[in-house]
C-alpha positions in Angstrom: 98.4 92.2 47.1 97.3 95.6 48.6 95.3 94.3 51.5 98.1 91.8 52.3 100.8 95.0 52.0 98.6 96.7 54.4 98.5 93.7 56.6 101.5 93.4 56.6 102.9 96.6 57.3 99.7 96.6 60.2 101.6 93.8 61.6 105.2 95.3 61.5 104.0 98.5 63.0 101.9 96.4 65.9 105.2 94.1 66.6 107.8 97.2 66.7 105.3 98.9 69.2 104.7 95.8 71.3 108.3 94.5 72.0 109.5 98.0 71.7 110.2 97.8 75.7 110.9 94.1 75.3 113.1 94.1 78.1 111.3 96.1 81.1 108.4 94.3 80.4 110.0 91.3 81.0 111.6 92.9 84.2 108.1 94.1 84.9 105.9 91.6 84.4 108.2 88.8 86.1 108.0 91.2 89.1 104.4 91.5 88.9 103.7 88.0 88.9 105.8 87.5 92.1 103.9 90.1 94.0 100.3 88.5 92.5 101.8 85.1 93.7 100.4 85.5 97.4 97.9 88.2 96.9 95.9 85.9 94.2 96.1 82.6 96.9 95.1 85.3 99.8 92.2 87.1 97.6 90.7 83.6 96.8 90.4 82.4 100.3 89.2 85.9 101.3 86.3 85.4 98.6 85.7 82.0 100.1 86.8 80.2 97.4 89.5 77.7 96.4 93.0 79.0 96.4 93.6 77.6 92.6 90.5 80.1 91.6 92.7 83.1 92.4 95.9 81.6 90.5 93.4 80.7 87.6 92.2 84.2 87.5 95.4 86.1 87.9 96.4 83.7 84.1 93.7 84.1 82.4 91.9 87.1 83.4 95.9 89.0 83.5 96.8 87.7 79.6 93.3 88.7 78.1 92.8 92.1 80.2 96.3 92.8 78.9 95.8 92.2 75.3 92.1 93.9 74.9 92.4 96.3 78.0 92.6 99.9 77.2 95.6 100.4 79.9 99.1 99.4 78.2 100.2 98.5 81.8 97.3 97.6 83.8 97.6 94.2 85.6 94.5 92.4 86.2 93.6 89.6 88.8 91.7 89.1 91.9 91.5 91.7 94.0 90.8 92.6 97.9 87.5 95.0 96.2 86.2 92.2 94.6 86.8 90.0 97.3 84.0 91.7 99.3 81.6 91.0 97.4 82.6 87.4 96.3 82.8 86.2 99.4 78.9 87.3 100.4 77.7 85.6 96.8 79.9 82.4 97.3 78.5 82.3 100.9 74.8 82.7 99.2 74.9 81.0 96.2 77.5 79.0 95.9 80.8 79.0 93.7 78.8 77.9 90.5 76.2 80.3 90.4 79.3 82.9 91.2 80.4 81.6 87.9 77.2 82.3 86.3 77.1 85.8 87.6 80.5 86.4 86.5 79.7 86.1 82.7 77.2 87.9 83.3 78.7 90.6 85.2 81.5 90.9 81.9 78.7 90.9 79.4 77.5 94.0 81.8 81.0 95.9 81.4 81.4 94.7 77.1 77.9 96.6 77.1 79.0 99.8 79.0 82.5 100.2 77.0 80.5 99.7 73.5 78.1 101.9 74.3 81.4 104.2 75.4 80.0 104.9 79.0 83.6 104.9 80.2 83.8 107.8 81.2 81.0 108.3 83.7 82.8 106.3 85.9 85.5 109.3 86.6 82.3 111.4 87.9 81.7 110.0 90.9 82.8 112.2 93.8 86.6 111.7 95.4 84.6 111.5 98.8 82.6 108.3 97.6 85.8 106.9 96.3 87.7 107.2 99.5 84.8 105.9 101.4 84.1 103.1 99.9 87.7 102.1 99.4 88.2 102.9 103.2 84.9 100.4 103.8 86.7 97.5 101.7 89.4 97.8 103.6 87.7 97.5 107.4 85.6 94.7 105.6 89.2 92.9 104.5 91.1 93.1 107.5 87.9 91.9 110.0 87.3 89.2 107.6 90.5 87.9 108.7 90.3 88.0 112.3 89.2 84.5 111.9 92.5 82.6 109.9 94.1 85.2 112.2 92.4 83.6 115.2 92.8 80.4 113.7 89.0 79.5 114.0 87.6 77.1 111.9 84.1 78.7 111.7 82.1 78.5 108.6 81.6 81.7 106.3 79.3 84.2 107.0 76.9 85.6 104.2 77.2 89.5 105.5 79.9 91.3 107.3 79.0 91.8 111.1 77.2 88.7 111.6 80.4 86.9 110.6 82.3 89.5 113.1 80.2 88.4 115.4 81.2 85.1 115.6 84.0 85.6 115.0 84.4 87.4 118.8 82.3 84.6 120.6 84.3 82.2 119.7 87.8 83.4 121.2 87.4 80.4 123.1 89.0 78.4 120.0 92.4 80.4 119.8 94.9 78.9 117.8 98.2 80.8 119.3 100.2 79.1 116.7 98.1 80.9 113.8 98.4 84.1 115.7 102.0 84.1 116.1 102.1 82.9 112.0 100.1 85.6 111.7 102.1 88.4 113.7 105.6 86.9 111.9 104.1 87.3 108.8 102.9 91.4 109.5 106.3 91.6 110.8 108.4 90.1 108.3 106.3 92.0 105.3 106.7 95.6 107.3 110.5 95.3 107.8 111.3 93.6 104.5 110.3 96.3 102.5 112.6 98.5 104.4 115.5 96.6 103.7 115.1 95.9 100.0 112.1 96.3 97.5 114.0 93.3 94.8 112.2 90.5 96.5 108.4 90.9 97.3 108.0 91.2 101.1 104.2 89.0 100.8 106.7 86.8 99.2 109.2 86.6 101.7 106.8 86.5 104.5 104.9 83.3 103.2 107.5 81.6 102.8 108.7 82.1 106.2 105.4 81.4 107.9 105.2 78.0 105.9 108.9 76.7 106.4 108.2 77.7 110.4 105.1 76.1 110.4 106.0 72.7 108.3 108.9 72.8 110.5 107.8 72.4 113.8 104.8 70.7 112.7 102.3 73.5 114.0 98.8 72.4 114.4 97.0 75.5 111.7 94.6 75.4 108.8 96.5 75.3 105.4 95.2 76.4 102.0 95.2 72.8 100.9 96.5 71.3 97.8 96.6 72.8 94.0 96.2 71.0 91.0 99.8 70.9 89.0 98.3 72.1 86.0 97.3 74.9 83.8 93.7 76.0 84.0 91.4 74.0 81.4 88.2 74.4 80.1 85.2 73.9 81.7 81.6 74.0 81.8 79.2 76.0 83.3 76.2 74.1 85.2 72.5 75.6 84.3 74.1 78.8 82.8 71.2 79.0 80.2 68.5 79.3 83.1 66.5 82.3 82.8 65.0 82.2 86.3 68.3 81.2 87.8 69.8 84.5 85.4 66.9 86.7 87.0 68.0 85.9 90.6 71.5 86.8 89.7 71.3 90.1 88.1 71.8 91.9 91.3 74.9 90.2 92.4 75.9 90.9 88.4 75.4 94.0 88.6 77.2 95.1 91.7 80.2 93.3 90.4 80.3 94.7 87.2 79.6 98.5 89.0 83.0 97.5 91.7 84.4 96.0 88.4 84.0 99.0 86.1 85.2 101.5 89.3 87.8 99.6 90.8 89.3 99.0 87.4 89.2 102.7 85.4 90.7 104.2 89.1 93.6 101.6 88.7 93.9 102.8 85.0 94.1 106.4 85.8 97.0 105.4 88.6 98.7 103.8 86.2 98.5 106.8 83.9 99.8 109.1 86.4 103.2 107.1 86.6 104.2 107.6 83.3 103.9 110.2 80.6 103.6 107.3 77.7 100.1 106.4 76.4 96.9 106.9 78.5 94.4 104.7 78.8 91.0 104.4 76.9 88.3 103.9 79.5 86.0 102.2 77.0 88.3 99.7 75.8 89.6 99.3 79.0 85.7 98.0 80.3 85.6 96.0 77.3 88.8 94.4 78.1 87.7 93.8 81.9 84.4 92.2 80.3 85.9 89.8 78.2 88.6 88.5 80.7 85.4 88.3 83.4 83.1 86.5 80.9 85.7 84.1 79.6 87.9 83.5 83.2 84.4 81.7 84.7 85.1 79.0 82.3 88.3 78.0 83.4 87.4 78.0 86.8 88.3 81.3 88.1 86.3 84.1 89.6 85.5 87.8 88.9 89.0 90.2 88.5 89.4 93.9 88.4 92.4 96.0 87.4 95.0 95.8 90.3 96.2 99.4 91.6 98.9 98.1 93.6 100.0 95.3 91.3 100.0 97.7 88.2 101.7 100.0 89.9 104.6 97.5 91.0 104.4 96.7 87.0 105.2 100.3 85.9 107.9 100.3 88.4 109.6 97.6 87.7 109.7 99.5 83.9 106.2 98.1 82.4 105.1 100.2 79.3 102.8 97.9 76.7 100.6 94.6 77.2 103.4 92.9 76.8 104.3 93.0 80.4 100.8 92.1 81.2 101.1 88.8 79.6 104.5 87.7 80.9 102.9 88.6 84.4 100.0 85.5 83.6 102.6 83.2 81.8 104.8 83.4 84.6 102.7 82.7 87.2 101.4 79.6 84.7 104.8 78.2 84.8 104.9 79.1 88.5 101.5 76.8 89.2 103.1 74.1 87.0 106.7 73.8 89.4 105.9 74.6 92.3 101.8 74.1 93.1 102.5 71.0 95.4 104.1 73.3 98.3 101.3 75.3 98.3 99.6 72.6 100.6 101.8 73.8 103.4 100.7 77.4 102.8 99.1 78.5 106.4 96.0 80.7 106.1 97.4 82.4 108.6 100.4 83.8 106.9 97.6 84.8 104.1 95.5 86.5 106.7 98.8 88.9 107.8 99.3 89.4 104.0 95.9 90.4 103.6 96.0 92.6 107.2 98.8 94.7 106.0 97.3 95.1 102.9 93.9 96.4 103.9 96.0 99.4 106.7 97.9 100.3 103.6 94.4 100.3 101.3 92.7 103.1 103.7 93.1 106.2 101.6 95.1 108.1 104.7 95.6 111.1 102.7 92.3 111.4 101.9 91.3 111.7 105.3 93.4 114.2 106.0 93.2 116.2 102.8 89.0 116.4 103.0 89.5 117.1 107.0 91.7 120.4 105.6 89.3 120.8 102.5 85.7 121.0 103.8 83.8 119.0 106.8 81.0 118.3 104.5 82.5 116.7 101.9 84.6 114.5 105.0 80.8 113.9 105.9 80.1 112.5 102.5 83.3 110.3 102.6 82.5 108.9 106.5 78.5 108.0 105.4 80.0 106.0 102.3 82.4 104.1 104.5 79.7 103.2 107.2 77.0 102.6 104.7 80.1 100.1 102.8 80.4 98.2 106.3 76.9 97.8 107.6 75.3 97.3 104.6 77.0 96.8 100.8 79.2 98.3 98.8 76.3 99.1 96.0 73.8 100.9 98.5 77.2 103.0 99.8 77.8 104.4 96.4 74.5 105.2 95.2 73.9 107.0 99.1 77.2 108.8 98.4 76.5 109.9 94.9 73.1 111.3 96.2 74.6 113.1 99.4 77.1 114.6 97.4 74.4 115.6 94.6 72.7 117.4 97.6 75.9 119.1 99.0 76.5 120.7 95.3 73.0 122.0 95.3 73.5 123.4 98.7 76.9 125.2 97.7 75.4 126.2 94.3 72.5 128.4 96.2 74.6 130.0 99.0 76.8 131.3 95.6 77.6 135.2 95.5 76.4 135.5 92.0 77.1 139.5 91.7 78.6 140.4 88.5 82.4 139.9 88.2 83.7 142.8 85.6 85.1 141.4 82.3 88.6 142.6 81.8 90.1 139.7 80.3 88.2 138.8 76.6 89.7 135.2 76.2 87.0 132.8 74.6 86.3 130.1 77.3 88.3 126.9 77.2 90.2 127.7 74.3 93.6 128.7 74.4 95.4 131.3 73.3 98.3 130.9 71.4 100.2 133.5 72.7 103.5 132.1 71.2 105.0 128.6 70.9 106.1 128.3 74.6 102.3 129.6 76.4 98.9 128.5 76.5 95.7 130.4 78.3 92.8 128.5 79.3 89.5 130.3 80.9 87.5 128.2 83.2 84.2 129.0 83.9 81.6 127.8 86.9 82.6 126.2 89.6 84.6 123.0 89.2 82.8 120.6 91.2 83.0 116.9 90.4 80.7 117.0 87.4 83.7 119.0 85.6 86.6 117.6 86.8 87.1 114.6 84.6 86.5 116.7 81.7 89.0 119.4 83.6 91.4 116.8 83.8 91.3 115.2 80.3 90.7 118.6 78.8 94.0 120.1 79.6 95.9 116.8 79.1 95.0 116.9 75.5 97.0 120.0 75.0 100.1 119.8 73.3 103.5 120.4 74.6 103.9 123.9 76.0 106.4 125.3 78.5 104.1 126.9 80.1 99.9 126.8 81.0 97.9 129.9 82.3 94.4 129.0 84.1 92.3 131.8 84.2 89.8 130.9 87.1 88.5 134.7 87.8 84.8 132.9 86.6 85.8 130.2 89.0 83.6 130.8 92.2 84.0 127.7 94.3 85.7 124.3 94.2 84.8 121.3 96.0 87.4 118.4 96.7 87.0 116.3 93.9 87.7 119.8 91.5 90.8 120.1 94.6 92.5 116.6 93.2 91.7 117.5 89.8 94.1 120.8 90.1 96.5 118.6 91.4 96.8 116.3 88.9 97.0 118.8 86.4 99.5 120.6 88.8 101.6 116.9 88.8 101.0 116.2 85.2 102.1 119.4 83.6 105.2 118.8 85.9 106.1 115.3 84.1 105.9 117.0 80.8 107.9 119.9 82.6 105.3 122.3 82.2 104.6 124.9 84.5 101.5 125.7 85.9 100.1 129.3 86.5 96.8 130.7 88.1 95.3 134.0 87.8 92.4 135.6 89.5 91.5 133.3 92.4 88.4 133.8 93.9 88.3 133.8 98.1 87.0 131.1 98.2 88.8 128.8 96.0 92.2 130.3 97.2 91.2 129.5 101.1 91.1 125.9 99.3 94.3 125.7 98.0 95.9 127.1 101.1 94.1 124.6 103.8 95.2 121.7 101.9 98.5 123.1 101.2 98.1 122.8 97.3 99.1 126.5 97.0 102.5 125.8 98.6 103.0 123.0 96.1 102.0 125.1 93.0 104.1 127.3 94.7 102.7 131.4 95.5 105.0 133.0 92.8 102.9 131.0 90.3 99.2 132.7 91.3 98.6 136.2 89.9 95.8 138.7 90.4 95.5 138.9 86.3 96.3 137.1 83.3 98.3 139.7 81.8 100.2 139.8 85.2 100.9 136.0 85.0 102.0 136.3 81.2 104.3 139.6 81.8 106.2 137.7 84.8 107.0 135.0 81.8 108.7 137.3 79.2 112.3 137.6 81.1 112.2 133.4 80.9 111.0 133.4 77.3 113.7 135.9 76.2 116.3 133.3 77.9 114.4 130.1 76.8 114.2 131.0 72.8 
């Protein structure tokens, strides 16, 4: 009777928790699954695959990524990221052995979360990240130049050969698919500045399709869908060592864009809301389950969604919950209204897909690493290149080493000369100096090795009104460390915390001002000393208590 008390109460606690938010999940996940709608139809034809893979996916993948994930709001599917490398695999291989690779792309992730490699992800650089990202989305939006164009040209295996004929073929224009195209950019730009209740993808698919069934246009269509829900299905020669041996690298790149794309939308997510954070290693399990079960129900290879998720949160998304209703409702969706999907012109998928890959390219970035440092915008433009002219794979592991080589550079032009000790705080502990402050000491520079751990470190605190960082032992910073400040800086703000900084070297302040940062912490915030920045607090304590 003791185990099933236990159970019981296990149960009670799990079902108060879950429907909890009942209600903005609903809101939330209906939401999300209207966005996904379009994007899951425009990812699969961008990964060279049959539209009902991407609706298939976006079910099954989004219920058991949202019941196993470690992200309480992250909505999983197919995604532009993954659609990169799909579509070279499919074009290679074929949709089967894509399945094959899939499985064993999510063993691959199970592996890493169990072993509880999570968190190495969160090291690689912010350059690399932006310049990869910024690759994916030049890839994207040139590898719709040909539903754009409305040419009817087969698949290409790599990314400028298919460009390529792509441009000597202009001879074939379609001006019916262009203008489908340019009504559908149009549509989704403007929408969204009217109202944000009714997806603007949405809107503009529709209106492409009733124009084009219309006046009977002449343009490729997605094709029919099958009226039903994904079923269970086999998997041709899965148990074939040689054909597993020729697979492993397209496994393993998907489960490395997988792992990456997937932890970045989970830390996203947990920058929206002050709720729970994720769990990095439970969110790769999550990702490898849905990936090794979703190949046997036709689908294809699905990462965490950033823009999707976010949408979810919005829309008031706070546990799994939402994350199922997302996949159930676009399963009821697929079983009312699949048979208009025939009409669906690639064309309007193409301008879905277009806007989507301007809005991917990590602007900010750009400008935020051209105000930061010139090398580390070096590191960020050689990822990008090396993402377009070659893969996505090569572009990381080329970034990861040029950024290992810039932080050996900076580490031996370091003034090492002896800084005096005037302050005797033990580093990285705080200092309870009363119920409202905390003092942390930060030693070496933070470069992207520390700044997960900066991050997650400080996050971990508990609820003060106000956090000192001591950075006196701080020497340099390089852009990765920059971001990491700032989401402390933006974090601490949510929980309304306020954010001090003492002792900033030259270097590290020239940093802050460039990119502006300091103006945001805001210069009455940054002292010369900690006693400084905890004396300027004791008029606001006296009125606080």
């Amino acid at each position: 009777m003791t185990l099933v008390n236990t159970i019981g109460t296990d149960l009670r606690i799990w079902m108060s928790q879950t429907f909890a938010h009942w209600r903005g999940d609903l809101t939330g996940g209906l939401t999300a699954a209207v966005v996904a709608l379009p994007l899951a139809l425009a990812f699969a034809v961008a990964s060279g695959v049959d539209p009902k893979a991407g609706l298939y996916t976006a079910i099954v993948a989004g219920i058991i990524a949202a019941v196993f994930g470690g992200s309480p709001v992250q909505i999983t599917g197919p995604t532009g990221a993954m659609a990169v490398i799909l579509v070279g695999i499919v074009a290679k291989y074929g949709i089967e052995k894509v399945w094959i690779a899939g499985v064993m792309a999510g063993i691959i992730q199970v592996a890493l979360g169990v072993a509880k490699l999570g968190r190495l992800v969160k090291f690689i650089p912010y350059p690399v990240t932006a310049g990869f990202t910024n690759g994916i989305a030049v890839i994207i939006f040139c590898g719709q130049l040909n539903n754009f164009l409305g040419l009817k040209l087969p698949r290409s295996e790599h990314f400028l050969p298919g460009l390529w004929q792509t441009v000597t073929h202009l001879e074939g224009l379609n001006w019916a698919a262009i203008a489908l195209t340019t009504i559908t950019i149009v549509t989704k730009l403007l929408w969204a500045r009217m109202t944000t209740s009714i997806p603007a993808s949405l809107v503009g698919l529709v209106l492409a399709t009733a124009i084009a069934t219309s006046f009977h246009l002449n343009v490729p269509t997605i094709g029919s869908i099958p009226q039903s829900l994904p079923m269970l299905q086999s998997i041709p020669h899965w148990n074939d060592l040689g054909l597993i041996r020729e697979l492993i690298n397209p496994a393993l790149a998907l489960a490395a864009l997988g792992s990456i794309e997937s932890l970045l939308s989970a830390v996203v997510a947990d920058g929206m809301t002050v709720s729970e954070k994720h769990d990095s290693d439970r969110e790769l399990i999550g990702q490898g389950l849905a990936n090794i079960v979703v190949p046997f129900f036709g689908g294809i290879p699905a990462t965490g969604a950033i823009a999707r998720t976010a949408v979810n949160v919005r829309a008031g998304g706070r546990t799994r919950l939402s994350g199922v209703i997302q996949g159930v409702a676009i399963a009821i969706i697929v079983l009312t209204l699949a048979p208009l999907a025939a009409q669906v012109p690639l064309a309007a998928l193409a301008g879905i897909l277009m806007v989507t890959s301007v809005r991917m390219i990590e602007w900010e970035a750009i400008g935020l690493l051209l105000r930061a440092t010139y090398a580390d915008f070096a590191v960020m433009m050689l990822t990008w290149m090396v993402t377009i002219f070659f893969d996505l794979v090569l572009a990381v592991e080329v970034g990861l080493i040029a950024a290992g080589a810039l932080f050996i550079k900076r580490m031996s032009e370091l003034n090492l000369g002896k800084i005096p000790e005037t302050e005797a705080f033990p580093p990285g502990i705080p200092m309870e100096l009363s119920k409202q402050i905390s003092v942390y000491r930060v030693d070496g520079p933070v470069f992207f090795g520390a700044a997960e751990r900066f991050v997650t470190f400080l996050r971990e605190e508990p609820d003060v009104k106000y956090l000192v960082l001591r950075l006196r032992y701080v020497p340099n910073m390089d852009t990765t460390g920059l971001v990491a400040l700032q989401d402390i800086y933006q974090d601490l703000q949510r929980h309304d915390c306020r954010l001090l900084l003492s002792g900033l070297q030259p270097e590290v302040q020239n940093l802050l001002e460039r990119t502006g940062l300091m103006d945001k912490i805001g210069r009455e915030n940054c002292f010369e000393t900690t006693d400084a920045a905890i004396y300027s607090l004791n008029p606001q304590l006296e009125t606080r208590s």
